[in-house]
Rosetta silent file (secondary structure, phi, psi, omega in degrees, C-alpha in Angstrom):
SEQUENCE: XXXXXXXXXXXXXXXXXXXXXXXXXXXXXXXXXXXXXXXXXXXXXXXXXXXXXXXXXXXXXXXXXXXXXXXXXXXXXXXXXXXXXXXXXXXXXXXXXXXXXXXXXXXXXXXXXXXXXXX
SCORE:     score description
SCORE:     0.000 S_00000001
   1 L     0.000  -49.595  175.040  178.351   86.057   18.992 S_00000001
   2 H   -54.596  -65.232 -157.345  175.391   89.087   19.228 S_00000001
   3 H   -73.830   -1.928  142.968  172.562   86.773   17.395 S_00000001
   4 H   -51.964  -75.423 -167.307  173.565   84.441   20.492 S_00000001
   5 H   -27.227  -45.720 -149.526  173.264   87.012   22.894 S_00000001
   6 H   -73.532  -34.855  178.803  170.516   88.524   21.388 S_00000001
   7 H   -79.951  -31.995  178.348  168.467   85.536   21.118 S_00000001
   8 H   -58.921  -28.580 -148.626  169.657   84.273   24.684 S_00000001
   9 H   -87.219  -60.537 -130.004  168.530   87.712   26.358 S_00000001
  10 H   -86.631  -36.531 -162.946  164.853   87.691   24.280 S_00000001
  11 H   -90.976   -8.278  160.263  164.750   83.809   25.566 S_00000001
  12 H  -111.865   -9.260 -175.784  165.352   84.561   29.078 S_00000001
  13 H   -59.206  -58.281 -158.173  163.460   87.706   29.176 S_00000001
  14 H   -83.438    4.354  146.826  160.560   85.442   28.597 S_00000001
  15 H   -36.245  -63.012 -158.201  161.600   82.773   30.620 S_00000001
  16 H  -101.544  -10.876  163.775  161.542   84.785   34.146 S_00000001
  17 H   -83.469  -29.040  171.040  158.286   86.497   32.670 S_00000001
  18 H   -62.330  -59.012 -177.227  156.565   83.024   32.540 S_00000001
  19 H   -61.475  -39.647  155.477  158.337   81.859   35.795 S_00000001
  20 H   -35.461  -73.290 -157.982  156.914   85.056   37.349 S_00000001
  21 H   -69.916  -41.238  173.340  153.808   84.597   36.481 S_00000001
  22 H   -61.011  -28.924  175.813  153.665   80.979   37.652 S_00000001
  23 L  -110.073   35.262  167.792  154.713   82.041   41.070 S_00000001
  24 L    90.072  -20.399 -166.120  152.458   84.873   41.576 S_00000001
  25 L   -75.709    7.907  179.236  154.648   87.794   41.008 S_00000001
  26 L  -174.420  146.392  167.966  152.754   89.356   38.628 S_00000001
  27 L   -32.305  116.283 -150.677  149.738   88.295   36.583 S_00000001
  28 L   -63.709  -22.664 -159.415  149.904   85.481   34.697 S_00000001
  29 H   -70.410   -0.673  172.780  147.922   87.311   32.235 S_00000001
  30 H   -62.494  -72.006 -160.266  151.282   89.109   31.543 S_00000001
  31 H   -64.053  -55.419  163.750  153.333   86.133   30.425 S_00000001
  32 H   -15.599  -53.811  171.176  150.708   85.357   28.107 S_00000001
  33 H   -83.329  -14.469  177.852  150.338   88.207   26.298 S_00000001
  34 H   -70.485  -67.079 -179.313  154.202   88.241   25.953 S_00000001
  35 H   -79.768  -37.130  142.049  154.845   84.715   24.707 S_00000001
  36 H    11.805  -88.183  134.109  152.077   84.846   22.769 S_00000001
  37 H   -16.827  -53.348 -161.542  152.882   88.306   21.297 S_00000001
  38 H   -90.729  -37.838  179.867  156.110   86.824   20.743 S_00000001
  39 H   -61.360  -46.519 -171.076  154.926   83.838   18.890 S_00000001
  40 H   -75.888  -67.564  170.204  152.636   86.088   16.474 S_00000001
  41 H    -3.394  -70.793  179.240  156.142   88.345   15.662 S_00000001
  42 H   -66.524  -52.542  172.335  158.014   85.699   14.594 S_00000001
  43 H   -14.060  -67.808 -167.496  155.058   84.525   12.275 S_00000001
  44 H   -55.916  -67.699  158.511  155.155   87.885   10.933 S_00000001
  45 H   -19.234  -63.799 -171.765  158.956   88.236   10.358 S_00000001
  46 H   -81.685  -18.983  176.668  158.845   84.989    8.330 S_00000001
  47 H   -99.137  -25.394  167.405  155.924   85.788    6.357 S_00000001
  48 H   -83.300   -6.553  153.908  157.488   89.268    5.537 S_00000001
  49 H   -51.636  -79.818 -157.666  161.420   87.383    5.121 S_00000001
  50 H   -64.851  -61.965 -178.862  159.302   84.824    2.620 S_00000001
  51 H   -51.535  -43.466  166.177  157.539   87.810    0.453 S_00000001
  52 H   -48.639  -42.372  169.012  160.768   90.041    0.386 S_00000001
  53 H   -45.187  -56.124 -165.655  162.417   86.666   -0.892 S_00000001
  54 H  -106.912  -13.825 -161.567  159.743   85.636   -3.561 S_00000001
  55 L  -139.127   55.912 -173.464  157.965   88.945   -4.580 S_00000001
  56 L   -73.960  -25.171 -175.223  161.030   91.484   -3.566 S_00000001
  57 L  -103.847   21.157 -114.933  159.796   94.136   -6.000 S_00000001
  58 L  -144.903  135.550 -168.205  155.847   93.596   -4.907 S_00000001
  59 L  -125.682   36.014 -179.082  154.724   96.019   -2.556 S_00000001
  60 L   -98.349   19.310  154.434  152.361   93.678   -0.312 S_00000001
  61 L   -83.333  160.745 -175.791  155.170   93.165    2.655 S_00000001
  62 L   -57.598  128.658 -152.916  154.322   94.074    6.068 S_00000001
  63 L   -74.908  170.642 -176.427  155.127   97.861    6.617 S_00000001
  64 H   -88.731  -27.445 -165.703  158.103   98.546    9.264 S_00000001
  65 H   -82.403    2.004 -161.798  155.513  100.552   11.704 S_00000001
  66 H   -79.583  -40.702  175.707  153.159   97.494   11.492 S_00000001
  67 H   -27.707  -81.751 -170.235  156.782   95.416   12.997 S_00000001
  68 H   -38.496 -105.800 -152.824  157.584   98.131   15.216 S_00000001
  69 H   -52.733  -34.840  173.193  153.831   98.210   17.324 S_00000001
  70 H   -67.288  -20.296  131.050  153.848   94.549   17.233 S_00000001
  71 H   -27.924  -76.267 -164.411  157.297   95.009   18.781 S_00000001
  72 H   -60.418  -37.012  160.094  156.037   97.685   21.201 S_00000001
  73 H   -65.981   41.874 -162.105  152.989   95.246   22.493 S_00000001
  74 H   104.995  -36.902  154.832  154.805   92.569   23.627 S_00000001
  75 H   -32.021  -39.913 -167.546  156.482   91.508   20.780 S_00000001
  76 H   -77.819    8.102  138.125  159.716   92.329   21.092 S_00000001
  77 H   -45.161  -59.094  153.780  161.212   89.247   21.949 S_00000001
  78 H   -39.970  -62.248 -172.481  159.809   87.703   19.071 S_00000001
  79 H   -54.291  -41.084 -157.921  161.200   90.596   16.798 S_00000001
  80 H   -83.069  -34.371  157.197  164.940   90.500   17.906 S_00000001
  81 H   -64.990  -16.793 -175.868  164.731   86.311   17.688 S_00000001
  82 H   -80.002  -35.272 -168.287  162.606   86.440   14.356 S_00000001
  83 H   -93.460  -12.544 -178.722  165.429   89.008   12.990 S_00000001
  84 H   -89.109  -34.394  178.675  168.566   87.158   13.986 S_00000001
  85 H   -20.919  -77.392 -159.326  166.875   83.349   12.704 S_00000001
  86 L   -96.126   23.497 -173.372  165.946   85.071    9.608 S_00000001
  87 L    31.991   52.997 -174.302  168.516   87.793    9.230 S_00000001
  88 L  -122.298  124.979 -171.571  165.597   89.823    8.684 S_00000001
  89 L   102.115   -7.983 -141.653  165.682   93.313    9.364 S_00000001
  90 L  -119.613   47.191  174.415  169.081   92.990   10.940 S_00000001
  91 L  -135.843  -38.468 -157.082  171.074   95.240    8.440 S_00000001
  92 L   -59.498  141.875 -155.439  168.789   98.405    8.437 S_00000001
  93 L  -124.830  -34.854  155.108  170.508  100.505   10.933 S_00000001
  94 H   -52.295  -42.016  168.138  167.533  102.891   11.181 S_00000001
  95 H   -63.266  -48.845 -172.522  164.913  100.033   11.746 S_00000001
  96 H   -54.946  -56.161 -159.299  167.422   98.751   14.633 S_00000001
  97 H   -69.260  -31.207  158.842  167.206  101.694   16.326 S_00000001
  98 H   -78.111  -20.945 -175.679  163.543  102.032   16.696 S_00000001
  99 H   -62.992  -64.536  176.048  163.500   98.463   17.640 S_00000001
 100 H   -32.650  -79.215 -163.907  165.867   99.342   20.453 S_00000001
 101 H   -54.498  -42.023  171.783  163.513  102.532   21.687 S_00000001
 102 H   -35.488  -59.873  178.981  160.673   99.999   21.391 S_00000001
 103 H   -74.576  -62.496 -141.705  162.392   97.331   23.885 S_00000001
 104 H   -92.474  -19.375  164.993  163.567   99.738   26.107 S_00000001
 105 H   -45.420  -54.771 -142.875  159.854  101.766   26.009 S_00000001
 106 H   -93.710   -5.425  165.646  158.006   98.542   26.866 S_00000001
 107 H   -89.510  -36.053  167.035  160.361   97.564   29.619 S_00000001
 108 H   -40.039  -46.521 -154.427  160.324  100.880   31.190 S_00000001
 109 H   -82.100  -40.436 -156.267  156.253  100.549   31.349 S_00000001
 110 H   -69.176  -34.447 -169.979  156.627   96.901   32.357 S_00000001
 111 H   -95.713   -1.118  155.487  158.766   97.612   35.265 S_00000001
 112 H   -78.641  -48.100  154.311  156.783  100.766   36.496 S_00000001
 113 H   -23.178  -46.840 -179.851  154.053   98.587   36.341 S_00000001
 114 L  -104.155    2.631  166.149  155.353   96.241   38.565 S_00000001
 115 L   -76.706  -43.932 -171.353  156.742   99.108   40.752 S_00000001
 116 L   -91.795   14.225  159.823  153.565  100.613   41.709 S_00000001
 117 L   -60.579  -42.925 -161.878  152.007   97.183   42.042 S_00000001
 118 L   -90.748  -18.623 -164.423  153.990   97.042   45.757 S_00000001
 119 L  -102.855    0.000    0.000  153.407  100.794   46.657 S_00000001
């Protein structure tokens, strides 16, 4: 029931940032870097899923802080569908929690951003 939510919320998120951007309310150049962003995440997820998988004792997976700022630019859509797919990530209880401060950073900026666009 959550990796529904979780994926519907990241999937509508970017949904009304695309339709936004098609109808002017904000720079298209927004939705862009966001699905985008979002595309390059999940890459990442799955290529650090497939090395934890084949090389688990190896120490050439992707670092948690590299996730986390590829989260915090835009990303995090990607990350929270990339971790419920590939049930990657999605145990760590510490890692959740920065994820969490991440999404809620980069919406805070996004929506001052679009506050003081109008004032």
């Amino acid at each position: 029931m959550i990796k529904k939510i979780l994926v519907i919320f990241s999937s509508s998120f970017l949904c009304v940032l695309v339709l936004g951007g098609l109808l002017g309310y904000w720079a298209a150049i927004i939705s862009c870097a966001y699905v985008l962003m979002t595309v390059i995440t999940i890459c990442v997820y799955k290529w650090d899923k497939h090395l934890a998988m084949v090389k688990p004792k190896q120490s050439t997976r992707v670092p948690e802080r590299s996730l986390h700022i590829l989260a915090l630019v835009c990303g995090w859509p990607g990350a929270l569908i990339a971790q419920q797919w590939f049930r990657h990530k999605s145990q760590k209880r510490s890692f959740i929690v920065v994820l969490w401060l991440t999404i809620f950073l980069n919406i805070s900026v996004l929506g001052a951003a679009y506050y003081w666009q109008f004032i």
